[in-house]
C-alpha positions, 0 to 999 in steps of 0.5 A: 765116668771112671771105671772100675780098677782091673780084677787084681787078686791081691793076697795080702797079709804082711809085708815083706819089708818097710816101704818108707815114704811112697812116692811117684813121679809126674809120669807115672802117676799121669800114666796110671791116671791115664788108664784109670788105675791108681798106685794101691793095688801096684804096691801092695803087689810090690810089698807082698812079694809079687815082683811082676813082669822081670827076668829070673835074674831080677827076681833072684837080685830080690831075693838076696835084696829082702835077706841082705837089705838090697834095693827091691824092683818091680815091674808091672805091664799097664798096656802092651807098650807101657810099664811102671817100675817100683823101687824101694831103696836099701835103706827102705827110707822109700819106695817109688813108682816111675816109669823106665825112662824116668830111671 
């Protein structure tokens, strides 16, 4: 039997920017099946602003990417050793979930 998702507060009213076509890659989907989460709450997140687990250069890249049309990066701690990565290209044609090493 699955268990339920984490408790994840998600204010969400609207999006900063297109998201595109969302994809994901056989690794990070295998990673969140793993750990009985799905995509949903990680993206909505992502959209909303909330960039997750980076560095204040990161962050500071994103908020020059969302007044300047940049590619947009975030970066969610799944367990104490894995992460999962999302990237909304410049263009905002996509955004895709992956793992690091997946880069």
């Amino acid at each position: 039997m699955a268990r339920s998702q984490p408790s994840l507060r998600v204010i969400f009213t609207k999006p900063l920017f297109a998201l595109g076509q969302v994809l994901a890659t056989p690794g990070a989907l295998e990673l969140l099946e793993t750990h009985e989460l799905t995509a949903l709450p990680f993206v909505l997140r992502h959209v909303s602003g909330d960039w997750g687990d980076i560095c204040a250069e990161d962050r500071q890249s994103n908020a020059e990417a969302l007044q300047y049309g940049y590619r947009l990066m975030s970066v969610y701690v799944i367990s104490k050793a894995e992460r999962v990565w999302i990237i909304t290209e410049a263009d905002r044609s996509s955004t895709t979930l992956l793992l690091p090493e997946e880069y």
